[in-house]
C-alpha positions as CSV (number, residue, x, y, z in Angstrom):
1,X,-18.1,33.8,16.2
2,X,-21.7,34.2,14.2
3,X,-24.4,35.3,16.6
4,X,-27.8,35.3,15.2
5,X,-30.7,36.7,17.3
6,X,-33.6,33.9,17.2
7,X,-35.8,35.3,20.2
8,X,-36.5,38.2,22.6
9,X,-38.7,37.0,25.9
10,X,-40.1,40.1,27.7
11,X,-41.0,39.1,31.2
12,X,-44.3,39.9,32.5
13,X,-46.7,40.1,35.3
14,X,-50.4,39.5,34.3
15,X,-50.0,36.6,32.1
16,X,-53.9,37.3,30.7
17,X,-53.6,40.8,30.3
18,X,-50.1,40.4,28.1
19,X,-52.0,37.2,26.0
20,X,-55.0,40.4,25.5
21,X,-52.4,42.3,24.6
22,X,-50.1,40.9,22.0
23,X,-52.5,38.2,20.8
24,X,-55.7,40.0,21.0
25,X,-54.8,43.7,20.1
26,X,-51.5,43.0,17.9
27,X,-53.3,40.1,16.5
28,X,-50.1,38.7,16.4
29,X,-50.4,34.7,16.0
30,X,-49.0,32.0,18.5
31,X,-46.4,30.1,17.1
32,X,-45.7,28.0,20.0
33,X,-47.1,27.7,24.4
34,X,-46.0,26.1,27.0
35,X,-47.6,27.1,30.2
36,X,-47.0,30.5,30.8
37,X,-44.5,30.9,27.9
38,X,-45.9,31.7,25.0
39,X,-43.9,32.4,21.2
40,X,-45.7,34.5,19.0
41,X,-45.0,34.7,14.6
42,X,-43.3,37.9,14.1
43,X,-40.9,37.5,11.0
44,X,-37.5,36.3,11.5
45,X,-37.1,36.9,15.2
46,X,-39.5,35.4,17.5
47,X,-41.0,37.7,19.9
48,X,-42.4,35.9,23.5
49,X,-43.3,36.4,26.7
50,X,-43.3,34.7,30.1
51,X,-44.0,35.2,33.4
52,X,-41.8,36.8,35.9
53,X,-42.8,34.1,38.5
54,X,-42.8,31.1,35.9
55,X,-38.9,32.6,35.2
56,X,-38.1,32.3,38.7
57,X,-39.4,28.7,39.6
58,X,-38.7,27.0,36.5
59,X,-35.2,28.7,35.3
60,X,-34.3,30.1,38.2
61,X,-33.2,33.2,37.3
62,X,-33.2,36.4,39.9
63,X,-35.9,38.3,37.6
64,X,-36.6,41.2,39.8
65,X,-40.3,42.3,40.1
66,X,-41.6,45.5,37.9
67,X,-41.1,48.3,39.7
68,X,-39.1,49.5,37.5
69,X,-39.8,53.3,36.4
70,X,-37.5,53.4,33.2
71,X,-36.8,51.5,30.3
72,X,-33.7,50.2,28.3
73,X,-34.5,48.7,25.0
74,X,-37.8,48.8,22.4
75,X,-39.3,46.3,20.8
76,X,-40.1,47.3,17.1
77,X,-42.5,46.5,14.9
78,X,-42.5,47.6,11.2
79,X,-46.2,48.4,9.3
80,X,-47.3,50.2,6.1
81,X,-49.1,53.3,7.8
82,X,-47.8,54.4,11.2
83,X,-50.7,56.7,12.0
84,X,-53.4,54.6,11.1
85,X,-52.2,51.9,13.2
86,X,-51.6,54.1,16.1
87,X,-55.5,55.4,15.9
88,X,-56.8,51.6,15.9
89,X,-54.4,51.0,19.0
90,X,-55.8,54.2,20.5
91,X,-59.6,53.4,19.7
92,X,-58.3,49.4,21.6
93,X,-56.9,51.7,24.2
94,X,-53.6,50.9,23.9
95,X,-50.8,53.8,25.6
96,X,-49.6,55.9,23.0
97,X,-46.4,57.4,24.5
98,X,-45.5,59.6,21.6
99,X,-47.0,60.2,18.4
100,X,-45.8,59.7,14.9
101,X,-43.7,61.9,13.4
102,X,-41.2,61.7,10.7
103,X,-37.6,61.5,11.8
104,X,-34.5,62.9,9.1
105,X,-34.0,59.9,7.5
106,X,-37.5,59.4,6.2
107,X,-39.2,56.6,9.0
108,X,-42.2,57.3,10.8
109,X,-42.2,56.2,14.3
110,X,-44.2,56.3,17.6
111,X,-44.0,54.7,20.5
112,X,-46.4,52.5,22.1
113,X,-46.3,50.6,25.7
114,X,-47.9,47.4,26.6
115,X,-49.7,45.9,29.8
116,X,-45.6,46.0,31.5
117,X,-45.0,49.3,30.3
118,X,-42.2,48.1,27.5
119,X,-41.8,50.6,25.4
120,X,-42.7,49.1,21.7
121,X,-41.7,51.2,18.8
122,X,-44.6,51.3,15.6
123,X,-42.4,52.5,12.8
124,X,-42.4,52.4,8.6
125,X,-39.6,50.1,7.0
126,X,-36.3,52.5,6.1
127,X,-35.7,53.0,2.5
C-alpha cells in the first residue's frame, strides 16, 4: 500500500477569524471554497480549514467542541528567515508561543498558534 498525504483540515470555530488568520496574516492564497471549507496553496500538501459545526451537519462526524487545553500535532510551515517572520507575526499580533532558536541539527524553529490555538511550527528548511 502507497499512502500519500494530499490534505490536512483543521477544524475551527470562528470561521472569519480563521479566514483573518490564514488568508489575511499568512497571506496564504485560496486554492479552492465551498461554504465554510476553504483550501488554501501551501506546496504539495493542501492545508484547510472548516468549521466544527459545518463538520458535524454536513459529514456527520462527532467533532467535539474546543475545549481542548492541549495539543497533538503542528502544522509547519518552512520560510527563509525564522525571526523576521516571527517579528511581522508579532507586530499582526499573532501568539508567539516560543521563540526561535536553533535546534542541534541546524533548523530554526518557533512556534506560533492561530485563532484555535493549533500550535503551527515557523521553521527554516533542513540541510
Amino acid at each position: 500500500m502507497k499512502l500519500t498525504m494530499k490534505y490536512v483540515i483543521l477544524y475551527v470555530n470562528d470561521f472569519e477569524k480563521s479566514m483573518d488568520f490564514y488568508k489575511g496574516i499568512l497571506q496564504l492564497p485560496v486554492k479552492m471554497q465551498q461554504g465554510t471549507y476553504v483550501e488554501f496553496v501551501t506546496g504539495a500538501t493542501t492545508l484547510s480549514i472548516n468549521t466544527r459545526k459545518s463538520v458535524k451537519e454536513e459529514i456527520g462526524l462527532d467533532v467535539p467542541e474546543a475545549s481542548v487545553s492541549t495539543q497533538t500535532f503542528e502544522v509547519g510551515f518552512v520560510v527563509e528567515d525564522v525571526p523576521a517572520t516571527i517579528e511581522i507575526l508579532r507586530e499582526q499580533g499573532v501568539t508567539i508561543i516560543k521563540e526561535p532558536v536553533t535546534k542541534p541539527w541546524g533548523q530554526t524553529v518557533a512556534y506560533i498558534a492561530d485563532p484555535d490555538g493549533h500550535y503551527i511550527e515557523i521553521c527554516s528548511s533542513v540541510e
